[in-house]
N, CA, C and O atoms as a CHARMM CRD file, in Angstrom:
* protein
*
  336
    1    1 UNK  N      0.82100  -1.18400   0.00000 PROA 1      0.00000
    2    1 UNK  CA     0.00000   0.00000   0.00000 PROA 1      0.00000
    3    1 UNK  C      0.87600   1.26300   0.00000 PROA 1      0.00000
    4    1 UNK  O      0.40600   2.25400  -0.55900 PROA 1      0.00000
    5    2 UNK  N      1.69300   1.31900   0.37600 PROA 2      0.00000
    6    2 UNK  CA     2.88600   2.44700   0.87300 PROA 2      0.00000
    7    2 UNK  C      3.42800   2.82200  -0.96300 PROA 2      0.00000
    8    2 UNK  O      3.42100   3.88800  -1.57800 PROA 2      0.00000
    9    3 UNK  N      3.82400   1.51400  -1.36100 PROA 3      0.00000
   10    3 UNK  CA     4.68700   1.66900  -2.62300 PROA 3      0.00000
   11    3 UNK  C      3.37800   2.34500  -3.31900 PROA 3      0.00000
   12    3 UNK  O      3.75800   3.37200  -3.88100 PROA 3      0.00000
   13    4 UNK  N      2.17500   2.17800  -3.46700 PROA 4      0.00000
   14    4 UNK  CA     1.07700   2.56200  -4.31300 PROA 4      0.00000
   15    4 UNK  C      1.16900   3.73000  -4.26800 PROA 4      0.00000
   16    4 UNK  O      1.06800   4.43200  -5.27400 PROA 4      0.00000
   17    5 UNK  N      1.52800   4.50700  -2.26900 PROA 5      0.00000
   18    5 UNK  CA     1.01500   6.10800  -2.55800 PROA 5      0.00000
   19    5 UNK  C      2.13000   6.62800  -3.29300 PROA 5      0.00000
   20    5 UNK  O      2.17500   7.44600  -4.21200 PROA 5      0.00000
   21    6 UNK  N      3.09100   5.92700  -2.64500 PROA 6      0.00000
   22    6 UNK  CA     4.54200   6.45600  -3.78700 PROA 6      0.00000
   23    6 UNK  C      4.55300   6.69300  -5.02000 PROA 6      0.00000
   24    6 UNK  O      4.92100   7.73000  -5.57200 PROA 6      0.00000
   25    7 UNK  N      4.05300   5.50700  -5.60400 PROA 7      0.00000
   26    7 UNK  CA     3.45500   5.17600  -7.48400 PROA 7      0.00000
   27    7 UNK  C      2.41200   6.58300  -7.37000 PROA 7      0.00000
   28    7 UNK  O      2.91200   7.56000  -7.92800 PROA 7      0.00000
   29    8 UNK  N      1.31900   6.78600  -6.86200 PROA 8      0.00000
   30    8 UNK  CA     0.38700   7.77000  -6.74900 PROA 8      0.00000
   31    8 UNK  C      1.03400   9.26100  -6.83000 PROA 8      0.00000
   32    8 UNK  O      0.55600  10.16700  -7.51400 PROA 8      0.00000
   33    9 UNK  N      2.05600   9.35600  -6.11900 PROA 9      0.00000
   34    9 UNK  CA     2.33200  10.68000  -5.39400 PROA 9      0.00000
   35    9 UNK  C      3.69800  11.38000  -6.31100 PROA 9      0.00000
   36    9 UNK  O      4.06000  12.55500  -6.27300 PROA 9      0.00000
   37   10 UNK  N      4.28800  10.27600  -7.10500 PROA 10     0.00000
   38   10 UNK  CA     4.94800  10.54500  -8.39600 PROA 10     0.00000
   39   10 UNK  C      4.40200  10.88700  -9.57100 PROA 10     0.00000
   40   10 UNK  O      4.73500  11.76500 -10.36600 PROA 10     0.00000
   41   11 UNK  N      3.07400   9.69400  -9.61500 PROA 11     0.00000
   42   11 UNK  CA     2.48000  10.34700 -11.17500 PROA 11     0.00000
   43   11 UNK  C      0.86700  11.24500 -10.88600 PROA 11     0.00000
   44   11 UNK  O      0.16400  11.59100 -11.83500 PROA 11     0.00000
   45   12 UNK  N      0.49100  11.51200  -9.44200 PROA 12     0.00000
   46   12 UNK  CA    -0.24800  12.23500  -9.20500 PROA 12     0.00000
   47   12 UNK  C     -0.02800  13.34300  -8.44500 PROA 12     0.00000
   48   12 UNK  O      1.02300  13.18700  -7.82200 PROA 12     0.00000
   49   13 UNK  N     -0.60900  14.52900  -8.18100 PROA 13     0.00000
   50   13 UNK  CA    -0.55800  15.32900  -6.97400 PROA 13     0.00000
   51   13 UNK  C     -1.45000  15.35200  -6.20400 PROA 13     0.00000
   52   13 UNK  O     -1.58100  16.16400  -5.28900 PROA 13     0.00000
   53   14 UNK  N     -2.12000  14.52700  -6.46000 PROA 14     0.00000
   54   14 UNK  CA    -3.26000  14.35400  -4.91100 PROA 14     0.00000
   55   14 UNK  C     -3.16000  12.81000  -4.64100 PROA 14     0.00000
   56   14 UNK  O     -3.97200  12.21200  -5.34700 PROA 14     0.00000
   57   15 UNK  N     -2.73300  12.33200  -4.18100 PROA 15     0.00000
   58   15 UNK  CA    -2.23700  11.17300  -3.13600 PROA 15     0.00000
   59   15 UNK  C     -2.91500  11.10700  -2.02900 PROA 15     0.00000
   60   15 UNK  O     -3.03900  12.00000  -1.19100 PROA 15     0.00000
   61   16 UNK  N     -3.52400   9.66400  -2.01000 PROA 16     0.00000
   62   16 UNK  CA    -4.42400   9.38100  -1.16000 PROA 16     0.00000
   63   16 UNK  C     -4.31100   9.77200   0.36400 PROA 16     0.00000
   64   16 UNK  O     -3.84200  10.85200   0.00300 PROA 16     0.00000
   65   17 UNK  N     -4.31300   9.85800   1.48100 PROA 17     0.00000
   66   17 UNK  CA    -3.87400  10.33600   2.34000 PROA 17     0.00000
   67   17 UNK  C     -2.68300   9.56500   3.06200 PROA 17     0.00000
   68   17 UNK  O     -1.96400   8.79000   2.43100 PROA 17     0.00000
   69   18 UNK  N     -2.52500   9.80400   4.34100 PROA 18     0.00000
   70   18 UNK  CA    -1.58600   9.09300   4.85100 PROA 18     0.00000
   71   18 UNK  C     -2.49400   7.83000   5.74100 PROA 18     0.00000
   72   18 UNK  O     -2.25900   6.62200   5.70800 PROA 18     0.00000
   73   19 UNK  N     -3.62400   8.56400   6.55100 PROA 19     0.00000
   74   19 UNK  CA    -4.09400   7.20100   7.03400 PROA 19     0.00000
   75   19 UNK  C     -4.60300   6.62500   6.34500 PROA 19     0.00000
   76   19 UNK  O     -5.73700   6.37600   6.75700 PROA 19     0.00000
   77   20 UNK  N     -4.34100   6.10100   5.15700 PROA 20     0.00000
   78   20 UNK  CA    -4.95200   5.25600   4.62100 PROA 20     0.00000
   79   20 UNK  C     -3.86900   4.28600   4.54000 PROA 20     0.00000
   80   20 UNK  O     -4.04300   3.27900   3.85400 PROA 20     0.00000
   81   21 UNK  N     -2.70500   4.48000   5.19400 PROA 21     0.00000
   82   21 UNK  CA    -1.64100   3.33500   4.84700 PROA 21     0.00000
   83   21 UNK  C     -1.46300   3.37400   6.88800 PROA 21     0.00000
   84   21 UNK  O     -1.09600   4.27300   7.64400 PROA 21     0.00000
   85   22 UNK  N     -1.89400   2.04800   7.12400 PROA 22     0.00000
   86   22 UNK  CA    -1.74900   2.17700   8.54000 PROA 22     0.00000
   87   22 UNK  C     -0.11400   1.83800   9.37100 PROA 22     0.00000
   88   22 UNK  O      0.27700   1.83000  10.53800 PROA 22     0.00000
   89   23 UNK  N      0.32400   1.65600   8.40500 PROA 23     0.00000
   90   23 UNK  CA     2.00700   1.75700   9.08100 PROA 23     0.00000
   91   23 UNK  C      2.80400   2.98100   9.23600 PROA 23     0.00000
   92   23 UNK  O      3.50700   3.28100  10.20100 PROA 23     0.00000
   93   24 UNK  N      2.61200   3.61700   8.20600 PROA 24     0.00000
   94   24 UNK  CA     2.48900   4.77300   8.62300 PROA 24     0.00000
   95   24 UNK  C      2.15400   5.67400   9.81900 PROA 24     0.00000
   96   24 UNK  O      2.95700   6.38000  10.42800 PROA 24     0.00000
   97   25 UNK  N      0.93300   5.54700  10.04200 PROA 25     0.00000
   98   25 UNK  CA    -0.02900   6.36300  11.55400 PROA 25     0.00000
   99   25 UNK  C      0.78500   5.40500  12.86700 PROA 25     0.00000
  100   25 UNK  O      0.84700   5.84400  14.01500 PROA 25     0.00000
  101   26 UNK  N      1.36500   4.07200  12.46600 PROA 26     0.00000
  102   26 UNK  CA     1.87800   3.46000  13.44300 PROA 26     0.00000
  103   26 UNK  C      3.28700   3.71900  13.73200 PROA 26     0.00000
  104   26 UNK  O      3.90400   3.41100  14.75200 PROA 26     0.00000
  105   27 UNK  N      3.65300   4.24900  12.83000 PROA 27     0.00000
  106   27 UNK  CA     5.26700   4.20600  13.14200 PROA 27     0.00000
  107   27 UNK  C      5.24400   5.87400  13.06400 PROA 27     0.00000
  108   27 UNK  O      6.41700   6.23300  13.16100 PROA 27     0.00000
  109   28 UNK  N      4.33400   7.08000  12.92200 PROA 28     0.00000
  110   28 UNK  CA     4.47400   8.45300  13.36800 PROA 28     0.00000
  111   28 UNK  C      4.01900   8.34400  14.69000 PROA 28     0.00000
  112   28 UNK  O      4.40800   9.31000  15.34700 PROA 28     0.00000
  113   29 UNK  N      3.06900   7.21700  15.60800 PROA 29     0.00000
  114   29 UNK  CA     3.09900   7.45200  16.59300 PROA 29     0.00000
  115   29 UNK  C      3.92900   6.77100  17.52000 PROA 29     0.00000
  116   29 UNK  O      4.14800   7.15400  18.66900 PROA 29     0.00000
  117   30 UNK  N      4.45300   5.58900  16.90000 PROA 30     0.00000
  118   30 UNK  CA     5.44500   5.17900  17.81100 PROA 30     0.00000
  119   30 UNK  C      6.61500   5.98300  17.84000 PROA 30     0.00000
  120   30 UNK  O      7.49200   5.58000  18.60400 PROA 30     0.00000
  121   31 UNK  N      6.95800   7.51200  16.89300 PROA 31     0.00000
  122   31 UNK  CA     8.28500   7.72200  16.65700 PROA 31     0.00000
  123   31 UNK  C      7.42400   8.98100  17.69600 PROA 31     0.00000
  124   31 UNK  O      8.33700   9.37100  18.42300 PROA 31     0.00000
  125   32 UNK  N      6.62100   9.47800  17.94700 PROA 32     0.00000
  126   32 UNK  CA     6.08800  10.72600  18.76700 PROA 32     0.00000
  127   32 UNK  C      5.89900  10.00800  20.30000 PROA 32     0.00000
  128   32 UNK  O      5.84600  10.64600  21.35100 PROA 32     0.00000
  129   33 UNK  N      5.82200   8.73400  20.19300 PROA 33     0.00000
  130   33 UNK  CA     5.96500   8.49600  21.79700 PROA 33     0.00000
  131   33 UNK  C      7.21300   8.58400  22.46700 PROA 33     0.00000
  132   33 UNK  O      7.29700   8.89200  23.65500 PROA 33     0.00000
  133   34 UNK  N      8.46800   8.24800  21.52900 PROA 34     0.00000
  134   34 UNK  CA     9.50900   8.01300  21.61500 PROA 34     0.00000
  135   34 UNK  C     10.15600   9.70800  22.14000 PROA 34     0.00000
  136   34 UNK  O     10.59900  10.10600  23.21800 PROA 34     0.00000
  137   35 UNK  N      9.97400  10.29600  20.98500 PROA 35     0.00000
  138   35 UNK  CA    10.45900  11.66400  21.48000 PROA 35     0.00000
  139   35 UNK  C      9.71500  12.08400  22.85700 PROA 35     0.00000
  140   35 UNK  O     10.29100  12.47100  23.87400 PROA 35     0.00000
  141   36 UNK  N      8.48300  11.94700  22.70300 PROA 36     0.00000
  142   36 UNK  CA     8.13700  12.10800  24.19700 PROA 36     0.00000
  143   36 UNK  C      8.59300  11.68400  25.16600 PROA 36     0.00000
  144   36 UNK  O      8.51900  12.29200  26.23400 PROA 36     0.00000
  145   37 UNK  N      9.13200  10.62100  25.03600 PROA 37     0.00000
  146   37 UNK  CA     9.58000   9.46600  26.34900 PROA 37     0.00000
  147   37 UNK  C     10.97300  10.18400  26.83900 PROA 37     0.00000
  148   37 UNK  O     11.40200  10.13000  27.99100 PROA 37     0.00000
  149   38 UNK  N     11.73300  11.01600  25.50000 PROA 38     0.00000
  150   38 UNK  CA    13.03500  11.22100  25.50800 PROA 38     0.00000
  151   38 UNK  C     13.09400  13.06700  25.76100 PROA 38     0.00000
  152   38 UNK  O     14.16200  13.66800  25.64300 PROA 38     0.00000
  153   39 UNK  N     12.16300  13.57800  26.01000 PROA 39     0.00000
  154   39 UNK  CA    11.94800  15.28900  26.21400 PROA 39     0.00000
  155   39 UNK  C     11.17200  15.24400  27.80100 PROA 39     0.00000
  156   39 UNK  O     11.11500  16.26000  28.49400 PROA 39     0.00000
  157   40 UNK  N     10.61000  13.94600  28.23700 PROA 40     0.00000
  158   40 UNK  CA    10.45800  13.65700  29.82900 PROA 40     0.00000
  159   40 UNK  C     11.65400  13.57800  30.35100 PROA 40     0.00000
  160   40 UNK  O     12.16300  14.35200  31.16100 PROA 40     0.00000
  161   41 UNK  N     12.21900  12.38100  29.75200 PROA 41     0.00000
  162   41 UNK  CA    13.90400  11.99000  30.42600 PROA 41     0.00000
  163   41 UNK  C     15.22200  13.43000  30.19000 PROA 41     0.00000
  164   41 UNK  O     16.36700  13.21600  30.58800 PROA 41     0.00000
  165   42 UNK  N     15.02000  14.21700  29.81100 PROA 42     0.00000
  166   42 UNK  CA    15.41300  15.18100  29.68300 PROA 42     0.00000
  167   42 UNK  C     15.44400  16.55800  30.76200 PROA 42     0.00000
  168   42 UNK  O     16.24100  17.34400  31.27400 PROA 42     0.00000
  169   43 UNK  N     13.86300  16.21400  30.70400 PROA 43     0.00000
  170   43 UNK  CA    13.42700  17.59700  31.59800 PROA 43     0.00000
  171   43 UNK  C     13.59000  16.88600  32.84100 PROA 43     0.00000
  172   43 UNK  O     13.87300  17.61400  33.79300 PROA 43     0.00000
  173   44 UNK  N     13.48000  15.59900  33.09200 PROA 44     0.00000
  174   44 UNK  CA    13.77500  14.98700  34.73200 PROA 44     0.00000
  175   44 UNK  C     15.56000  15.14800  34.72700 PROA 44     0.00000
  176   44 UNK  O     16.12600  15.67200  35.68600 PROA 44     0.00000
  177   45 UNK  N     16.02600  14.83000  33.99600 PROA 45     0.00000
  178   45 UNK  CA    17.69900  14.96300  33.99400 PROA 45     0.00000
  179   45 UNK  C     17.83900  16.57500  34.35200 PROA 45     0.00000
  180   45 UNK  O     18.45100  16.84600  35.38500 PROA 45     0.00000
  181   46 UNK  N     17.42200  17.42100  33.72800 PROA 46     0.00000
  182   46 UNK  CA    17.43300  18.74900  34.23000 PROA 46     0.00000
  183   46 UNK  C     17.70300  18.81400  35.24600 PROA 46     0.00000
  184   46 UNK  O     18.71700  18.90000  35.93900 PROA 46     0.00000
  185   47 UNK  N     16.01600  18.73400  35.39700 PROA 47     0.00000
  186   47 UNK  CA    16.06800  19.02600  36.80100 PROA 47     0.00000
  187   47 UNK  C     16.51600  18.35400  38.24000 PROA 47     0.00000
  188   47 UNK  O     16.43500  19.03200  39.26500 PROA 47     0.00000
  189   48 UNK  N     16.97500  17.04300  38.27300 PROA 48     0.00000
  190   48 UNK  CA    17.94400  16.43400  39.31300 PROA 48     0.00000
  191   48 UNK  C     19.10200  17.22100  39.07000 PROA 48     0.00000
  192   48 UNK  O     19.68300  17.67700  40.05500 PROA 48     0.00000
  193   49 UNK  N     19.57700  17.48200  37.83800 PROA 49     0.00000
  194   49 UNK  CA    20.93400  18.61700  37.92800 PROA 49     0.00000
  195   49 UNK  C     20.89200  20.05900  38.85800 PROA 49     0.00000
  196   49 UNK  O     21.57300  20.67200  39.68000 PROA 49     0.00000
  197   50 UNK  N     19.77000  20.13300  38.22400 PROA 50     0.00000
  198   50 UNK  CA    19.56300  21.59700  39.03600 PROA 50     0.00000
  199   50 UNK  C     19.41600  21.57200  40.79800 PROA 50     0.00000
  200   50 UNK  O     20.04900  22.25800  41.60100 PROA 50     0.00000
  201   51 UNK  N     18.43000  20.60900  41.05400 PROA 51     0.00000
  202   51 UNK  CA    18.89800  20.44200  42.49000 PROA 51     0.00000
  203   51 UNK  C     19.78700  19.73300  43.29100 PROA 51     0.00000
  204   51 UNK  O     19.96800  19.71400  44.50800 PROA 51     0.00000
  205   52 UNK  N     20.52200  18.91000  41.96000 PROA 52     0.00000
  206   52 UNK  CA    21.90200  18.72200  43.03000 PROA 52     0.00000
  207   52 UNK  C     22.49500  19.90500  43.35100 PROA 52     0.00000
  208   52 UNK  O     22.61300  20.26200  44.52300 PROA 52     0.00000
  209   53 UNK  N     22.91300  20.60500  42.34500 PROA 53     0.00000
  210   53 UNK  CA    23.25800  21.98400  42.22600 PROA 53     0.00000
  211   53 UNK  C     22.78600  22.47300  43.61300 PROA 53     0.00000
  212   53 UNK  O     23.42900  22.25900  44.64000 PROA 53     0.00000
  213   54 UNK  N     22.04600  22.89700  43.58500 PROA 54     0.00000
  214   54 UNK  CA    21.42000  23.58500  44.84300 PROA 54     0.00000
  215   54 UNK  C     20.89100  23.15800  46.27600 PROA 54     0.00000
  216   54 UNK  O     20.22400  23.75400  47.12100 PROA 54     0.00000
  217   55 UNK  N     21.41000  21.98500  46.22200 PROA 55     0.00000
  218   55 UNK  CA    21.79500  20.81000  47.47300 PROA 55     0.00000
  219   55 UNK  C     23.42300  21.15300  47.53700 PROA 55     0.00000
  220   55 UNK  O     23.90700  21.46800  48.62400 PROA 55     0.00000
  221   56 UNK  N     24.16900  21.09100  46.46900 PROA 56     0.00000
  222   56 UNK  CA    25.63400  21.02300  47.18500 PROA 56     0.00000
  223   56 UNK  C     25.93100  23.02700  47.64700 PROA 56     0.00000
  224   56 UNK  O     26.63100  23.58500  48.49100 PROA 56     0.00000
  225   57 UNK  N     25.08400  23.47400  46.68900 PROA 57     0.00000
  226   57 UNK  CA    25.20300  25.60700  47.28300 PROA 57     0.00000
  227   57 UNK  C     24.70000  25.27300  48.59500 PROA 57     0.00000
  228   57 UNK  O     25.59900  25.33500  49.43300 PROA 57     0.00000
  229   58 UNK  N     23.19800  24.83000  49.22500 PROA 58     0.00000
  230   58 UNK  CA    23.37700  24.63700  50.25000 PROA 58     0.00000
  231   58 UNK  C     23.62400  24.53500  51.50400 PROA 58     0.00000
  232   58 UNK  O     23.33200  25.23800  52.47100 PROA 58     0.00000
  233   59 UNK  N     24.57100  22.94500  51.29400 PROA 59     0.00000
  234   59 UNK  CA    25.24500  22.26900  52.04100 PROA 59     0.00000
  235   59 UNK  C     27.24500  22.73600  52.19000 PROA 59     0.00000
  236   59 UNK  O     28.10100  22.34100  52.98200 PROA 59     0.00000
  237   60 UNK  N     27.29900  23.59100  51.16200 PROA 60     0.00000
  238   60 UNK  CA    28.72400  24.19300  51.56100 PROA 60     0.00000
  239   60 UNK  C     28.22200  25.92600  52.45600 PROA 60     0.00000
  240   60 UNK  O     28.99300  26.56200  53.17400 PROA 60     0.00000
  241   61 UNK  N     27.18800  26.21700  52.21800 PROA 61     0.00000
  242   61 UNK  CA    26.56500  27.04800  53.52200 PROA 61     0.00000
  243   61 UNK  C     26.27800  26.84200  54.71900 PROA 61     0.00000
  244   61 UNK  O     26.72800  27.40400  55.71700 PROA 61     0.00000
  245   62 UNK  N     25.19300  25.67600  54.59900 PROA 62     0.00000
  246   62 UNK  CA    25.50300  24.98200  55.71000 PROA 62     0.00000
  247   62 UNK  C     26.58200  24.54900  56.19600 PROA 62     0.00000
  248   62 UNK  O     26.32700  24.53000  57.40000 PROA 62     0.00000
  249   63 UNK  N     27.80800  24.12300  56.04900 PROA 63     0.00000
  250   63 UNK  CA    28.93800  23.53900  56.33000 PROA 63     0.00000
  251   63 UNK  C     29.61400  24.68900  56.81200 PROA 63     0.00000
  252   63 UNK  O     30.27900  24.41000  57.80900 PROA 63     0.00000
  253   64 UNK  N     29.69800  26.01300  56.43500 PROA 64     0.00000
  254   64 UNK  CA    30.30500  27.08800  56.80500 PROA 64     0.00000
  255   64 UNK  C     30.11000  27.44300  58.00600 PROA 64     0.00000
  256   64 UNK  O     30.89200  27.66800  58.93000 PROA 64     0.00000
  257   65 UNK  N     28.33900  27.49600  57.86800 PROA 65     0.00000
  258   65 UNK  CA    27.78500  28.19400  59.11200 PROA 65     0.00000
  259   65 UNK  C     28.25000  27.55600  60.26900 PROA 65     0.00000
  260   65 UNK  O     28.76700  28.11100  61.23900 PROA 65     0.00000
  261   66 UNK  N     27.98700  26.05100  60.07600 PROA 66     0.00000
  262   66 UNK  CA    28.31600  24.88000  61.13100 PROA 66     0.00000
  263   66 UNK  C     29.90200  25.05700  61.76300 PROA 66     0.00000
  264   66 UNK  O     30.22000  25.03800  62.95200 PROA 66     0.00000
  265   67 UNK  N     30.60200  25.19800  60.82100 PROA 67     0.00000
  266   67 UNK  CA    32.27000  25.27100  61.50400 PROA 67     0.00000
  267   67 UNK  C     32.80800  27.13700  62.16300 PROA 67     0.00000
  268   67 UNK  O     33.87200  27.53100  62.63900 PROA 67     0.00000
  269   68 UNK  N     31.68900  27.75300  61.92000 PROA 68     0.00000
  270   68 UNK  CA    31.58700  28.89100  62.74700 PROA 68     0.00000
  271   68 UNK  C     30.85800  29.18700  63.66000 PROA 68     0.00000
  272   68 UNK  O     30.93700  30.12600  64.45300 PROA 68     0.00000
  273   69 UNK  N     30.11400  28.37000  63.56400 PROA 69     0.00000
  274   69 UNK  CA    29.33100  27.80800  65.07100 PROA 69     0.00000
  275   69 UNK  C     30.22600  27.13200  65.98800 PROA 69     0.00000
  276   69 UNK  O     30.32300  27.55500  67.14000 PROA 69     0.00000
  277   70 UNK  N     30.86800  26.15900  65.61000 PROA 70     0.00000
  278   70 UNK  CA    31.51300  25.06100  66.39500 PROA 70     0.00000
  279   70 UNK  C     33.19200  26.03000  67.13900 PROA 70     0.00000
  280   70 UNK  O     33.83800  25.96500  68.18400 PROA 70     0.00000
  281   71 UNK  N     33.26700  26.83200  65.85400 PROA 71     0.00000
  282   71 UNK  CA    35.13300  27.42600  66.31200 PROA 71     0.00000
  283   71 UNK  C     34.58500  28.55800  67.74400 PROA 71     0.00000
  284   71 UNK  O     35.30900  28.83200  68.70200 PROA 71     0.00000
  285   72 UNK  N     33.10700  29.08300  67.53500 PROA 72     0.00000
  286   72 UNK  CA    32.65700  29.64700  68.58700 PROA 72     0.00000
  287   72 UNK  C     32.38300  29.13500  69.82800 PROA 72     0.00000
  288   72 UNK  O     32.63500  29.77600  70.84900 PROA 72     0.00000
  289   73 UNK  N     31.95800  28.18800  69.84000 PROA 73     0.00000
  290   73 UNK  CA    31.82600  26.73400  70.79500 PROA 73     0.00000
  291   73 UNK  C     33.21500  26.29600  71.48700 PROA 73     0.00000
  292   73 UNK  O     33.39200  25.85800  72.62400 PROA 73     0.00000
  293   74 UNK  N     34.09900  26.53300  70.51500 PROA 74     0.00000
  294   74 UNK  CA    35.39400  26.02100  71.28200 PROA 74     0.00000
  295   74 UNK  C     36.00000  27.24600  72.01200 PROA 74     0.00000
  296   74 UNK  O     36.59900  27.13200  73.08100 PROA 74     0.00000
  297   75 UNK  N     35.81000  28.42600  71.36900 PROA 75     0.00000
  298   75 UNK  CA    36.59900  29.62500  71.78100 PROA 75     0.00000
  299   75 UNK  C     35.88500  29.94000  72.99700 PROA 75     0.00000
  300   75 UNK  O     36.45800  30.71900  73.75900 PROA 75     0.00000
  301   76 UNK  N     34.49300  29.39300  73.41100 PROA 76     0.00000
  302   76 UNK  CA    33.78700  29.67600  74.88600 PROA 76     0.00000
  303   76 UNK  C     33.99500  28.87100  75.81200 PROA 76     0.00000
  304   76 UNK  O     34.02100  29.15600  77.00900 PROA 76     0.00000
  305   77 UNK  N     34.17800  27.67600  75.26700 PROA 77     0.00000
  306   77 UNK  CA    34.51600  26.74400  76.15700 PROA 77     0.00000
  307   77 UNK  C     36.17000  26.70000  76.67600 PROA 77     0.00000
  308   77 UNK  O     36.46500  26.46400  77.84700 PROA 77     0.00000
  309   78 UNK  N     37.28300  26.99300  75.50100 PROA 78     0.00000
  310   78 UNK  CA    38.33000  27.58200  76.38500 PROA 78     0.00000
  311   78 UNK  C     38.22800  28.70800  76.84900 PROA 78     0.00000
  312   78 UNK  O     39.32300  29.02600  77.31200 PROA 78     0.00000
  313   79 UNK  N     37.37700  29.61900  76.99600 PROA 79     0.00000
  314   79 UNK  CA    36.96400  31.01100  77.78500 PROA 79     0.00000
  315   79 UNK  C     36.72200  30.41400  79.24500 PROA 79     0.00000
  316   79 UNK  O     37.46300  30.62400  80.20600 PROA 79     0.00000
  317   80 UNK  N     35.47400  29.57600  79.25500 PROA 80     0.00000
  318   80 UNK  CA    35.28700  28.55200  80.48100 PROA 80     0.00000
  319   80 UNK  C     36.46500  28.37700  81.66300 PROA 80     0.00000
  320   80 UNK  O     36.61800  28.68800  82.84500 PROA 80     0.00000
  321   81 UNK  N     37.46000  27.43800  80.22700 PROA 81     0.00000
  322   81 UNK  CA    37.72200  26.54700  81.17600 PROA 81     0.00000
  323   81 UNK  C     39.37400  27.38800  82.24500 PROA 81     0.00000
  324   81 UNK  O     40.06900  26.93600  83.15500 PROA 81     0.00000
  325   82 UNK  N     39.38000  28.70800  81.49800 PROA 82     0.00000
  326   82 UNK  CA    40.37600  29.36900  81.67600 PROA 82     0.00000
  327   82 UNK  C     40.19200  30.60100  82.99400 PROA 82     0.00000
  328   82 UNK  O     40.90100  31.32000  83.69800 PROA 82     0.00000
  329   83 UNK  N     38.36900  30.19500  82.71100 PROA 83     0.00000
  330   83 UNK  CA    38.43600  30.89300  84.39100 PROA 83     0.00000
  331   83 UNK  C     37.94200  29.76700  85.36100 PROA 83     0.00000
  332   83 UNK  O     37.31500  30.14700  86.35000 PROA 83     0.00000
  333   84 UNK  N     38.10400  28.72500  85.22900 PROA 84     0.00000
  334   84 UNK  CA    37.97500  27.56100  86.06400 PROA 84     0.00000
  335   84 UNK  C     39.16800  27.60600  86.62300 PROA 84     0.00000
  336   84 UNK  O     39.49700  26.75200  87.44600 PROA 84     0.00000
């Protein structure tokens, strides 16, 4: 059926349609699920990038804050222990 619209669409300009050849409608939608499947996996890849990203900005803030918390912690506690 395919080779016909071909034969058709060479020696005619109006060629029967496309759904009329059902491999066609099957393999434009299996090739549109596909890209779909692959513009999901994309936008999820994104975006785990993006919030690792902004898990490790963060966690090196957090980590800052924490070891200036702690050098304060020590500098009171030898304050402490120096009037003990």
């Amino acid at each position: 059926m395919a080779h016909d619209q071909v034969m058709l669409a060479v020696i005619d300009t109006n060629p029967p349609p496309f759904h009329a050849e059902p491999c066609i409608v099957e393999w434009v939608n299996c090739h549109a699920q596909t890209l779909c499947l692959d513009a999901k996996w994309d936008a999820t890849q994104c975006m785990v990038n993006e919030a690792q990203a902004a898990f490790n900005a963060q966690l090196t803030i957090s980590t800052c804050a924490l070891e200036a918390n702690l050098e304060k912690i020590r500098e009171h506690h030898n304050v402490q222990l120096a009037k003990a």
